[in-house]
DSSP file (Angstrom, degrees, kcal/mol; ACC not computed):
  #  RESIDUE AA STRUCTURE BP1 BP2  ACC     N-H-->O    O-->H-N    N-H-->O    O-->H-N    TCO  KAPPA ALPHA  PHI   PSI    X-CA   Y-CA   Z-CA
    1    1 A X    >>        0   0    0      0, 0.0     4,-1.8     0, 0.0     3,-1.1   0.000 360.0 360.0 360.0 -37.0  107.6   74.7  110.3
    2    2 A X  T 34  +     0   0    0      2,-0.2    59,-0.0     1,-0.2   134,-0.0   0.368 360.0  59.1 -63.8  10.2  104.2   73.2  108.9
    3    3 A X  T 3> S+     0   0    0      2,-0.1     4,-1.4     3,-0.1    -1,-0.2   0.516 106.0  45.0 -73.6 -48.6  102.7   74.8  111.5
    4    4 A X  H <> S+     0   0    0     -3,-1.1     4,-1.1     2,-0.3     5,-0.4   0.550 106.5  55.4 -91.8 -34.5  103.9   78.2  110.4
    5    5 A X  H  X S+     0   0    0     -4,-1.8     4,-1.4     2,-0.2     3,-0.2   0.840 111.8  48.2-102.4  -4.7  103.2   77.9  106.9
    6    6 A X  H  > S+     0   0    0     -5,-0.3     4,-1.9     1,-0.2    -2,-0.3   0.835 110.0  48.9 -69.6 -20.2   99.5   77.1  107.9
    7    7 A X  H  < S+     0   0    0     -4,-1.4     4,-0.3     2,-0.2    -2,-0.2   0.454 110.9  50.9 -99.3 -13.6   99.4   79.6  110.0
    8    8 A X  H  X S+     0   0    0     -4,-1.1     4,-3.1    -3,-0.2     5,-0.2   0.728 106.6  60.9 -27.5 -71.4  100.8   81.9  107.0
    9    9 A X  H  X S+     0   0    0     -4,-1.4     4,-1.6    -5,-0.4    -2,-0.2   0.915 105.3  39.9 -19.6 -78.0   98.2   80.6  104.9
   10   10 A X  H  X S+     0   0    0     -4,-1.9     4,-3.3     2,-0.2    -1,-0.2   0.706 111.5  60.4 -74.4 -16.9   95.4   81.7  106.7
   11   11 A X  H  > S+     0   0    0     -4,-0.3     4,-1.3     2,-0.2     5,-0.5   0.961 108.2  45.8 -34.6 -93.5   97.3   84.9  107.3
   12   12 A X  H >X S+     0   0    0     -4,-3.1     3,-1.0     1,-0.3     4,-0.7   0.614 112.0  49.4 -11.4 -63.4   97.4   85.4  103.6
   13   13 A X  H 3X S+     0   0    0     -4,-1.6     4,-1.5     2,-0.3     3,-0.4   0.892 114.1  45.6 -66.5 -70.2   93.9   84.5  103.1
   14   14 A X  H 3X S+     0   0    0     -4,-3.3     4,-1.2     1,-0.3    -1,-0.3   0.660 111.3  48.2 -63.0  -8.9   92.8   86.9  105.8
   15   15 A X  H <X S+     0   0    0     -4,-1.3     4,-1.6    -3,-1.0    -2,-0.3   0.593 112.0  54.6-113.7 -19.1   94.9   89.7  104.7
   16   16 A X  H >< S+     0   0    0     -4,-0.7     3,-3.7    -5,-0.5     4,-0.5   0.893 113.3  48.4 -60.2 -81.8   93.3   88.9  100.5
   17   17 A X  H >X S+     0   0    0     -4,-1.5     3,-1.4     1,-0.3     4,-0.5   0.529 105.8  45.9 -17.5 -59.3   90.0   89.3  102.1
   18   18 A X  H >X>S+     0   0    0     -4,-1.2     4,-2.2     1,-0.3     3,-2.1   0.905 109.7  60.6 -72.0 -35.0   90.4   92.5  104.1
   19   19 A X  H <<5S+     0   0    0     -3,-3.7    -1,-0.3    -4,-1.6    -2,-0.2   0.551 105.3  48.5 -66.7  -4.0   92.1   93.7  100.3
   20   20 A X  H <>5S+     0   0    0     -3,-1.4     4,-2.3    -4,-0.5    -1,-0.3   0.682 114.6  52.7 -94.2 -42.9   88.3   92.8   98.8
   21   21 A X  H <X5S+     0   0    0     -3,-2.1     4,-1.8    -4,-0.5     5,-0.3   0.996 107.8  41.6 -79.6 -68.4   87.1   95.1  102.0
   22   22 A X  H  X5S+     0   0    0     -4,-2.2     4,-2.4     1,-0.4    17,-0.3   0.912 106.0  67.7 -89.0 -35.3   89.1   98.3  101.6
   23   23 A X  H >4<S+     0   0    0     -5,-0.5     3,-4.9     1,-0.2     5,-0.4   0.684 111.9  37.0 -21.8 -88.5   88.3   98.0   97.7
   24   24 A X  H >X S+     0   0    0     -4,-2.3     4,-2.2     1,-0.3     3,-1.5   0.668 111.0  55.6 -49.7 -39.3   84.8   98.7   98.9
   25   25 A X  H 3< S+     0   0    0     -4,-1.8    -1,-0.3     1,-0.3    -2,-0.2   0.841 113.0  42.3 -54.9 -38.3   85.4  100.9  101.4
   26   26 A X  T << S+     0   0    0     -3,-4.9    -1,-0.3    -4,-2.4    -2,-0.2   0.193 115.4  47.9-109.1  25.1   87.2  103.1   99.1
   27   27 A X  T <4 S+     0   0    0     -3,-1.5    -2,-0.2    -4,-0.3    -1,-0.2   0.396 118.1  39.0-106.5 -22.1   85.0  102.9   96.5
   28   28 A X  S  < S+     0   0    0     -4,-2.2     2,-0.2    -5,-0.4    -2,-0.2   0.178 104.3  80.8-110.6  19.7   81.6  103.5   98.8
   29   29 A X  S    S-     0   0    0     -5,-0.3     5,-0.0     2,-0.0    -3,-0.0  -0.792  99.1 -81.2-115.5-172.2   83.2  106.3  101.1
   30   30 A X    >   -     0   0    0     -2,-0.2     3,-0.9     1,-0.1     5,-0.5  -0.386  29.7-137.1 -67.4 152.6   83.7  110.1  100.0
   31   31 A X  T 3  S+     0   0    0      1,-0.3     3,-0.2     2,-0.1    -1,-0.1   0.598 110.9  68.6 -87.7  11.7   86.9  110.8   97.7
   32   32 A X  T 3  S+     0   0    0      1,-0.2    -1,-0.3     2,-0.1    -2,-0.1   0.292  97.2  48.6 -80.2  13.4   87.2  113.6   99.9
   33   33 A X  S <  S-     0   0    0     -3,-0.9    -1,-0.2    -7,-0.0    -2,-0.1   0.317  92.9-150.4-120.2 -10.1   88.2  110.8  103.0
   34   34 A X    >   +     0   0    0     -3,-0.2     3,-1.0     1,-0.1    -3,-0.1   0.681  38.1 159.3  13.1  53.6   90.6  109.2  100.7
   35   35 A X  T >>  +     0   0    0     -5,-0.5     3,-1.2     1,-0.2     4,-0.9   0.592  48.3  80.9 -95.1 -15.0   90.1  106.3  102.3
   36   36 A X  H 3> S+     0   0    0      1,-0.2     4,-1.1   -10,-0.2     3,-0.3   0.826  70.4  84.5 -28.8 -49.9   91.6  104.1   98.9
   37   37 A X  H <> S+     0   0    0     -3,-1.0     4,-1.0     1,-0.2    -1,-0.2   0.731  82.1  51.9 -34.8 -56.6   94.4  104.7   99.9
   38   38 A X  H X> S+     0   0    0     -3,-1.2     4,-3.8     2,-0.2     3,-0.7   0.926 101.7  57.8 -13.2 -75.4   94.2  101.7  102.2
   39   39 A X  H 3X S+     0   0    0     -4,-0.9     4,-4.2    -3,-0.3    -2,-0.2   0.911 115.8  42.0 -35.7 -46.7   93.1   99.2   99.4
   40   40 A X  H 3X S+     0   0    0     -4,-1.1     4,-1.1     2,-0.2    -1,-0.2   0.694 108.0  54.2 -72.6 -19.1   96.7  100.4   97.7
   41   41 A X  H XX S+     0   0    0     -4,-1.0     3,-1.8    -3,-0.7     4,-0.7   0.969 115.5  48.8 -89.5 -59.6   99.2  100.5  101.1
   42   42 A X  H >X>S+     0   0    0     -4,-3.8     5,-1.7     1,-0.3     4,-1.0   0.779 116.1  40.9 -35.4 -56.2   97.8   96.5  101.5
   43   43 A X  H 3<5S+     0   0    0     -4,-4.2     5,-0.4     1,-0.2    -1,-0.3   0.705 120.0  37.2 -61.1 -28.0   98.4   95.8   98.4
   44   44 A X  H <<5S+     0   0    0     -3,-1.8    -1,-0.2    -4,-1.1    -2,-0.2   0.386 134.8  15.4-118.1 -13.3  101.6   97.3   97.7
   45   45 A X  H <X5S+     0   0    0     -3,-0.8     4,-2.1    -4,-0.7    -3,-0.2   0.645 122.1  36.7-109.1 -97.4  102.8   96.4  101.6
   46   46 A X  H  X5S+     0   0    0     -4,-1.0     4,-0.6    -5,-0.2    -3,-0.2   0.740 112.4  54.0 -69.4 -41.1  101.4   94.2  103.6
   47   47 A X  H  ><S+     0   0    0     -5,-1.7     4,-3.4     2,-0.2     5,-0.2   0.842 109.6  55.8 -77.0 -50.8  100.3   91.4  100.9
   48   48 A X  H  > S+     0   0    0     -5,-0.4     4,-2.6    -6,-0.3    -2,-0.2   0.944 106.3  46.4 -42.0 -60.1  104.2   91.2   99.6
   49   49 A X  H  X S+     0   0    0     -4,-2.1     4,-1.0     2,-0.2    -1,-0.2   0.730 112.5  46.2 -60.3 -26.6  105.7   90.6  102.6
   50   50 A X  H  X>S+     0   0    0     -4,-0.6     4,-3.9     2,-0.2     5,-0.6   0.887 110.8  51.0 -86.7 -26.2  103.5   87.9  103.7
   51   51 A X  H >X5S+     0   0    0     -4,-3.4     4,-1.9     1,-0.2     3,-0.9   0.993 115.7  46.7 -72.3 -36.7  103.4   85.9  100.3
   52   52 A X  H 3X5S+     0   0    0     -4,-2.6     4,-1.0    -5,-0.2    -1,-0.2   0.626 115.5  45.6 -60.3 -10.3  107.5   86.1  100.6
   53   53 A X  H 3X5S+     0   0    0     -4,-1.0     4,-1.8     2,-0.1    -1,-0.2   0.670 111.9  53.6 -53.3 -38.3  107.0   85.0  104.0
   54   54 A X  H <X5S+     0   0    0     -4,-3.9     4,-4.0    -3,-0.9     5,-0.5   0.825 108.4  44.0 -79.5 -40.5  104.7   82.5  102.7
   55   55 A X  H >X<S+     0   0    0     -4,-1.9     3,-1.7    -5,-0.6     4,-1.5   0.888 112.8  52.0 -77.5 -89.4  107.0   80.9  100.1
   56   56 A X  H >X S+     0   0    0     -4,-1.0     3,-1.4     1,-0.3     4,-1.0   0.482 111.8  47.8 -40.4 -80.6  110.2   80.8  102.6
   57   57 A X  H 3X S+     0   0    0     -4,-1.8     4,-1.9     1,-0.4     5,-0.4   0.785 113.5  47.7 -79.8 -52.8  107.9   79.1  105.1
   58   58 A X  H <X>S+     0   0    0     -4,-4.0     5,-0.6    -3,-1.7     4,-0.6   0.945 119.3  41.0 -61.7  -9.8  106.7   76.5  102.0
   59   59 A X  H X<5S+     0   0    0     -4,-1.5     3,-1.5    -3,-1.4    -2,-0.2   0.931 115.6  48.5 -61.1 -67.9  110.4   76.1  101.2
   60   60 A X  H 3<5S+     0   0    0     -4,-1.0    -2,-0.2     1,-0.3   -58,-0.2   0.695 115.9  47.8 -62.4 -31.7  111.3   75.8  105.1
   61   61 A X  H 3<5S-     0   0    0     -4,-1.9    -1,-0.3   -60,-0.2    -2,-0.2   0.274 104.0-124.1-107.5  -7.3  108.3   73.1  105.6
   62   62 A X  T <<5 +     0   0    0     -3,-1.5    -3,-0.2    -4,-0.6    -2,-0.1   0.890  47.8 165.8  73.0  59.0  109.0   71.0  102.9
   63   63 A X      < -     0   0    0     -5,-0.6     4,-0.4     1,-0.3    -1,-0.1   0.248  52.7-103.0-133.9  -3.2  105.2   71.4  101.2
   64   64 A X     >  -     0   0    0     -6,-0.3     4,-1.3    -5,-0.2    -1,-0.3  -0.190  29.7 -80.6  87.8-178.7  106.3   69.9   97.9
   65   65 A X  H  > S+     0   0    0      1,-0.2     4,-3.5     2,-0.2     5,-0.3   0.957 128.3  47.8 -90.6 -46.3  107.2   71.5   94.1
   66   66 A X  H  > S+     0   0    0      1,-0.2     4,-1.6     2,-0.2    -1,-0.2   0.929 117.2  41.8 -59.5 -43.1  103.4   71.8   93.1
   67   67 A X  H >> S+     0   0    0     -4,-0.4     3,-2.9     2,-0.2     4,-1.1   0.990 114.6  50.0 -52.2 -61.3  102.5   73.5   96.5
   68   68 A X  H 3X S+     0   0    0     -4,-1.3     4,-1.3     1,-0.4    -2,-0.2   0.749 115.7  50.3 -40.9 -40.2  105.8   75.7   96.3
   69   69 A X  H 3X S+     0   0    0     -4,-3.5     4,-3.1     2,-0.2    -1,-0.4   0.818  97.0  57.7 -46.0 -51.6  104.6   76.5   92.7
   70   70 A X  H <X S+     0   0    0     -3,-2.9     4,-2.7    -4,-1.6    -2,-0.3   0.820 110.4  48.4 -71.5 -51.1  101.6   77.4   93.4
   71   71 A X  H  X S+     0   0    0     -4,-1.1     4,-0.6     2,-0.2    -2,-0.2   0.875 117.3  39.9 -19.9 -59.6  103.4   80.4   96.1
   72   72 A X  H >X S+     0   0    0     -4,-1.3     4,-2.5     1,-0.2     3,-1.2   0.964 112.6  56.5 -87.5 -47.0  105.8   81.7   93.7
   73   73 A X  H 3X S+     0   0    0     -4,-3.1     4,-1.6     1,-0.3    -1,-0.2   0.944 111.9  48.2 -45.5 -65.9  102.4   81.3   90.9
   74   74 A X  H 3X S+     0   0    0     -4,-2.7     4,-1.1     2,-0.2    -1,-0.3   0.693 109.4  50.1 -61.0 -10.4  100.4   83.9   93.8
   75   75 A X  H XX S+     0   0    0     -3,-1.2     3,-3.7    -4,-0.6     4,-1.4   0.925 113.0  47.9 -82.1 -67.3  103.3   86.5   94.0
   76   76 A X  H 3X S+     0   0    0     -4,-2.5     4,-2.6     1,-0.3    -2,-0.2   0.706 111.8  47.4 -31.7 -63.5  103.3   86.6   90.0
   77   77 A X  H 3X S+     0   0    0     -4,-1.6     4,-0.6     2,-0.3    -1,-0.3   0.737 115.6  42.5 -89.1 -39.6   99.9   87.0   90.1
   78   78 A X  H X< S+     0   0    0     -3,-3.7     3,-2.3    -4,-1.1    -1,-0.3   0.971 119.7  50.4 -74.6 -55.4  100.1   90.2   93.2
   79   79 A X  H >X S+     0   0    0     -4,-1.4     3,-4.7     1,-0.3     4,-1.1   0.961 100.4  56.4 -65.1 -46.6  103.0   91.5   91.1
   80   80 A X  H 3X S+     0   0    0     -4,-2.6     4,-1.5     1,-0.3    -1,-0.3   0.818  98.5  74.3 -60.2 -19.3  100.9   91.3   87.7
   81   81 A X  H << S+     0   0    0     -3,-2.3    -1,-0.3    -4,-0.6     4,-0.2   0.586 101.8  33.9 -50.6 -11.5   98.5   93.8   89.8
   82   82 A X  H X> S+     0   0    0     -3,-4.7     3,-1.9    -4,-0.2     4,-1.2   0.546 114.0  61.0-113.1 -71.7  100.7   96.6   89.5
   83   83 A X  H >X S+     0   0    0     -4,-1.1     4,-3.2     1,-0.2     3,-1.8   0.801 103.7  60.9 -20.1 -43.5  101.9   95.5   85.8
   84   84 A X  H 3X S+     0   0    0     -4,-1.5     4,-1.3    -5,-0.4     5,-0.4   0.918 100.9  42.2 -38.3 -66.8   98.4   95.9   85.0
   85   85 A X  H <> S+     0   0    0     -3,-1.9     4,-0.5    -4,-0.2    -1,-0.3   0.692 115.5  50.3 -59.4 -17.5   97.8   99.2   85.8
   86   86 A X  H <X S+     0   0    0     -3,-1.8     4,-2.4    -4,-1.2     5,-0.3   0.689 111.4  48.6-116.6 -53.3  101.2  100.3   84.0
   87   87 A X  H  X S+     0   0    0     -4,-3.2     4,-0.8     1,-0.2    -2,-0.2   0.815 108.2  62.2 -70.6  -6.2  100.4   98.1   80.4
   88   88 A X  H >X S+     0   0    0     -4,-1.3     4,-1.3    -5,-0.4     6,-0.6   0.905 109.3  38.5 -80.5 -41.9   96.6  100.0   80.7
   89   89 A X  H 3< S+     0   0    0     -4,-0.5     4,-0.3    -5,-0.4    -2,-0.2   0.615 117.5  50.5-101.7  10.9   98.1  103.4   80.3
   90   90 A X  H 3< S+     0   0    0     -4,-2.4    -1,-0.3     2,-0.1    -2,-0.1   0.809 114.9  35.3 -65.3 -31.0  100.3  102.5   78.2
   91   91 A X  H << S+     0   0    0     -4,-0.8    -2,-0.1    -3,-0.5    -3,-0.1   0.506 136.7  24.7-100.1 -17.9   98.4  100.8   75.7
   92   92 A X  S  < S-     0   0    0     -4,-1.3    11,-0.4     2,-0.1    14,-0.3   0.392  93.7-126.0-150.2  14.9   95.2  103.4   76.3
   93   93 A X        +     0   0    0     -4,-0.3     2,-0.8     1,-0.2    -4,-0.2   0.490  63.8 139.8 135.5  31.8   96.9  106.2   77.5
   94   94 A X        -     0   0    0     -6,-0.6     2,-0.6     8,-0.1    -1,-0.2  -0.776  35.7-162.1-107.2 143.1   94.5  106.2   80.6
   95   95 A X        -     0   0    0     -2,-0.8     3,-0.1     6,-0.3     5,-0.1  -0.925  23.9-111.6-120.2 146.5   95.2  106.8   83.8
   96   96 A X    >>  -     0   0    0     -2,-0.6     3,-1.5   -11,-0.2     4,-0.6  -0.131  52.6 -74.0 -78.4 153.7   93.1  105.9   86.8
   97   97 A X  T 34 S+     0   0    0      1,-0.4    -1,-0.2     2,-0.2     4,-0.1  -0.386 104.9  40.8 -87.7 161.1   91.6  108.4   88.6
   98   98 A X  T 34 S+     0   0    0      2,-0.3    -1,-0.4    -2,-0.3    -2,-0.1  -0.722 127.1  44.7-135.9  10.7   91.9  110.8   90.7
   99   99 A X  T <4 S-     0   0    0     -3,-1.5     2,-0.3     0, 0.0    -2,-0.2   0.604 131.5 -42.4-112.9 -29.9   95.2  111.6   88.7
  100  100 A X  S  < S-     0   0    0     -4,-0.6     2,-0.3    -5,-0.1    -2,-0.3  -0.599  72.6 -44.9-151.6-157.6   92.9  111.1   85.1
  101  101 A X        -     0   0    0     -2,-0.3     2,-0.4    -4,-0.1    -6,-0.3  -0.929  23.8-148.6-153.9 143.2   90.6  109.4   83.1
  102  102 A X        -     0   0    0     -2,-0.3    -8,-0.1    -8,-0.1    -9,-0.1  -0.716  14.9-157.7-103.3 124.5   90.0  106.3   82.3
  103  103 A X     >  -     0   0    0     -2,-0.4     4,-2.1   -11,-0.4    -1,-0.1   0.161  40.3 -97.9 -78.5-168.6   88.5  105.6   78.6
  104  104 A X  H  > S+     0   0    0      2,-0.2     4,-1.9     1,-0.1     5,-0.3   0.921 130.1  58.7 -65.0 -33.4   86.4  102.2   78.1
  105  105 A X  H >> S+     0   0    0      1,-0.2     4,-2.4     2,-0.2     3,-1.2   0.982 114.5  42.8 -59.9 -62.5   89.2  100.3   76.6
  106  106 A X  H 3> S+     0   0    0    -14,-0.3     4,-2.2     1,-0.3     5,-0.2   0.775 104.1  59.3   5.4 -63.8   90.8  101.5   80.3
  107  107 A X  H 3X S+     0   0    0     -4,-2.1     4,-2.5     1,-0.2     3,-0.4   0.956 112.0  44.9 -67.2 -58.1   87.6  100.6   82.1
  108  108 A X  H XX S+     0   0    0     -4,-1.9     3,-0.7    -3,-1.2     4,-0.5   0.971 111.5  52.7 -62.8 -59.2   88.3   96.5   80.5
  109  109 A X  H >< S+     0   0    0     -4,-2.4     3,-1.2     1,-0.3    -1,-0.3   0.837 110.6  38.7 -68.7 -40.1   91.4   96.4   81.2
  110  110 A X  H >< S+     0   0    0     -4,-2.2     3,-7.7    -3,-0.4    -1,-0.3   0.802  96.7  83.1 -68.4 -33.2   91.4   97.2   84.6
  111  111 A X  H XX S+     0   0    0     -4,-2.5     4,-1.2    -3,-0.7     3,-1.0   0.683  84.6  55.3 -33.2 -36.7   88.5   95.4   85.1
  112  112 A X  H <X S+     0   0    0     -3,-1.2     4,-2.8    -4,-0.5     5,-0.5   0.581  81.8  88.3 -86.1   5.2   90.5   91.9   85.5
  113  113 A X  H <> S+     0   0    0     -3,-7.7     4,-2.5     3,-0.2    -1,-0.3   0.983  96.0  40.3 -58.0 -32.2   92.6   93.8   88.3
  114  114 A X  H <> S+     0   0    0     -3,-1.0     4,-0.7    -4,-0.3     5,-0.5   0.986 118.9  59.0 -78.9 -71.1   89.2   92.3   91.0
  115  115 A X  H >< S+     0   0    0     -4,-1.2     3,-1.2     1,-0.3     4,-0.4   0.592 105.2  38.5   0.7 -74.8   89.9   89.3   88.6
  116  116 A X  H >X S+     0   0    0     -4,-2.8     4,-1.5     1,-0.3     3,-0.9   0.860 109.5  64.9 -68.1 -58.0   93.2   88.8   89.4
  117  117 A X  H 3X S+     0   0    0     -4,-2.5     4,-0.8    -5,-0.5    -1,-0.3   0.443  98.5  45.2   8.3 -44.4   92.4   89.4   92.3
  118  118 A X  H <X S+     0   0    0     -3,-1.2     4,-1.7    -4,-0.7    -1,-0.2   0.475 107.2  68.6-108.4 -10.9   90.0   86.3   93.0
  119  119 A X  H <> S+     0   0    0     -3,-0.9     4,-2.9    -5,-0.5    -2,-0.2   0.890  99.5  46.9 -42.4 -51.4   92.9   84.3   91.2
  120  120 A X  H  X S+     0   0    0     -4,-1.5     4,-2.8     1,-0.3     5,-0.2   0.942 113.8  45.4 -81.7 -42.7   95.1   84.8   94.0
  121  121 A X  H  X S+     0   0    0     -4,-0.8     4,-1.2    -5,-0.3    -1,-0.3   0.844 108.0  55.8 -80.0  -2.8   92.8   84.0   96.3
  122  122 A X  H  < S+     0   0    0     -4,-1.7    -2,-0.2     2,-0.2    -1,-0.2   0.810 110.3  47.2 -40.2 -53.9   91.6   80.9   94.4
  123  123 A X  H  X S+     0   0    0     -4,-2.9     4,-2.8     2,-0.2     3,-0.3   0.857 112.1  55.3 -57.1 -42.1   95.3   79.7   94.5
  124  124 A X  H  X S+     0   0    0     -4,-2.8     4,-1.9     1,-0.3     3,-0.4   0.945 108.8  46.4 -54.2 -56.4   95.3   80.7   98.7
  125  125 A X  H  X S+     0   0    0     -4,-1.2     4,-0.5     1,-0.3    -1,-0.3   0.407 114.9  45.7-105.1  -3.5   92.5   78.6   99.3
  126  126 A X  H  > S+     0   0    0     -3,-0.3     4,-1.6     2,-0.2    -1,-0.3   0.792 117.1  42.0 -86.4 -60.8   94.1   75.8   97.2
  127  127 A X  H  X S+     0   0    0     -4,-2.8     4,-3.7    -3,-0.4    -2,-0.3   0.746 114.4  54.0 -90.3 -44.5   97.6   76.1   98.9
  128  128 A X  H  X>S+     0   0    0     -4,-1.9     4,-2.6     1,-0.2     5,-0.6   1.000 111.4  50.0 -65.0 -40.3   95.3   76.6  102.9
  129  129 A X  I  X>S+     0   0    0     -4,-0.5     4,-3.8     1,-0.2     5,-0.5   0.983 115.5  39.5 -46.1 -59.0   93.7   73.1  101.6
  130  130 A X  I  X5S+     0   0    0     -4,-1.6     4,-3.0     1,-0.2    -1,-0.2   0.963 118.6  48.5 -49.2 -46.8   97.6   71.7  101.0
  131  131 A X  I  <5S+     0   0    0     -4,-3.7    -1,-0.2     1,-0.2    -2,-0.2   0.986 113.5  45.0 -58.7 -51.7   99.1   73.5  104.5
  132  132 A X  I >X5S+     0   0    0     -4,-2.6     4,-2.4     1,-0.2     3,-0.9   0.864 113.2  47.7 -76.5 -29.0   96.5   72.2  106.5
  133  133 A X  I 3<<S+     0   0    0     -4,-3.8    -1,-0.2    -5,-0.6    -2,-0.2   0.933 120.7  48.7 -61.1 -42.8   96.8   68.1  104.7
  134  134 A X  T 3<<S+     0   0    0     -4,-3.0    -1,-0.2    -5,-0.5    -2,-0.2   0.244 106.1  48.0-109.5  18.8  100.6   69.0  105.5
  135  135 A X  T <4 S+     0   0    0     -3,-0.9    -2,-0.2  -132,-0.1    -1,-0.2   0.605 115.4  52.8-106.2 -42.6  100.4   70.2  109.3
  136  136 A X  S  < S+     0   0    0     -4,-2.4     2,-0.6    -5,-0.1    -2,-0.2   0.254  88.0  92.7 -51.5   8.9   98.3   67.1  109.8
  137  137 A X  S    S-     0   0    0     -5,-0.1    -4,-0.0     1,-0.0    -3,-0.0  -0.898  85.1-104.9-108.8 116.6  100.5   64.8  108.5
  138  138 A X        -     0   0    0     -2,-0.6     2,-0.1     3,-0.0    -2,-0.1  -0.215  40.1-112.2 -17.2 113.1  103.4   62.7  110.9
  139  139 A X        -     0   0    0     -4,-0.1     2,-0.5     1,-0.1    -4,-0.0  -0.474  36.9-104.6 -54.7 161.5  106.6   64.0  110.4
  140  140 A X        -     0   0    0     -2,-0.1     2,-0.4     2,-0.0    -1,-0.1  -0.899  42.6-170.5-159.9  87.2  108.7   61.0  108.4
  141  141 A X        -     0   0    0     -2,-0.5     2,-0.5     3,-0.0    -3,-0.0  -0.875  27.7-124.7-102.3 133.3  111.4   59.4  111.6
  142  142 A X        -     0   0    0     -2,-0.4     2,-0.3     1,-0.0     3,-0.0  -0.780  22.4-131.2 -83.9 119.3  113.7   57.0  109.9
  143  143 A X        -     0   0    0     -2,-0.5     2,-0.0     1,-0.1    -1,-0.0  -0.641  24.8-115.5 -82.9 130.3  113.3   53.8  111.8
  144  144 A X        -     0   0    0     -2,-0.3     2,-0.5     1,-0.1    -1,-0.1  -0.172  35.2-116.3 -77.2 158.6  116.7   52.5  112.7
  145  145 A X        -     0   0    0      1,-0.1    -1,-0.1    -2,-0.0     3,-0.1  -0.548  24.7-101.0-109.9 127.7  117.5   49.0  110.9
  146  146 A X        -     0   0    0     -2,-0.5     2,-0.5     1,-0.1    -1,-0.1   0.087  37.0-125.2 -16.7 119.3  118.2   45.7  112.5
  147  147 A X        -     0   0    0      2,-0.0     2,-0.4     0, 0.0    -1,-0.1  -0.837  31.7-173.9 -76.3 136.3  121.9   45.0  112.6
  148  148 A X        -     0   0    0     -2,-0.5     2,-0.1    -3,-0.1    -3,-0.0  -0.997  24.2-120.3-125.9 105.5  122.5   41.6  110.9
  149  149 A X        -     0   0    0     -2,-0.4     2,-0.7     1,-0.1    -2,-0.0  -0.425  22.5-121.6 -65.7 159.6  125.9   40.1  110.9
  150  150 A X              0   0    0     -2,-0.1    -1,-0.1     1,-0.0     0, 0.0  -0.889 360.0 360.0-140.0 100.4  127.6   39.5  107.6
  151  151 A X              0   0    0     -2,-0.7    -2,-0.1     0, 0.0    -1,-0.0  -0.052 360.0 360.0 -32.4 360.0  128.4   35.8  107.3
């Protein structure tokens, strides 16, 4: 199972990364290609299911409370992406385009979504460090103990 949550890991990792790519991609292509759309299906998709994949596997692998923390700490953080978006237009009554427009206070707020963003993959790359320390590591066989007769 340590095997599988490293191999999660770097899942994770690669699937943050490509979420850095389709930003750009749907920020430098036409908005007539709607090619954004991407960035948002990853996020909203693809990135959930592997950090809840990624947490059962630290659970299932025994990775320790700090690692295991450190999981449940990256979901918060994917989930606080969307919260984000929902406490800017409350709070500044913008909404992102193509649906609105977003005033300056807007424009800051959102800002820390890339933020947050390099958070989670801060944590990943913290947590690949931990997987890989804990796929290298001897599994723990209880050596069985010397019978001694009792006198």
């Amino acid at each position: 199972m340590r095997k599988v949550f490293l191999v999660l890991t770097i899942l994770l990792i690669a699937g943050l990364v490509m979420q850095f790519y389709f930003a750009g991609v749907g920020v430098f292509s036409m908005p007539e290609d709607e090619l954004f759309h991407i960035h948002g299906d990853n996020g909203r998709i693809v990135l959930p299911i592997l950090i809840i994949l990624w947490i059962v596997s630290a659970f299932l692998a025994k990775a320790g409370r700090g690692t295991i923390g450190l999981t449940f700490l990256a979901l918060g953080l994917l989930a606080f992406q969307t919260v984000l978006f929902i406490l800017t237009g409350v709070l500044t009554g913008a909404a992102p385009p193509p649906d609105g427009q977003i005033n300056t206070a807007g424009t800051i707020m959102l800002s820390f979504h890339a933020l947050n963003g390099l958070a989670i993959l801060f944590i990943s790359t913290i947590v690949l460090r931990r997987a890989w320390l804990l796929s290298r590591r001897q599994p723990v066989v209880a050596e069985p103990e010397e019978l001694t007769p009792v006198p």
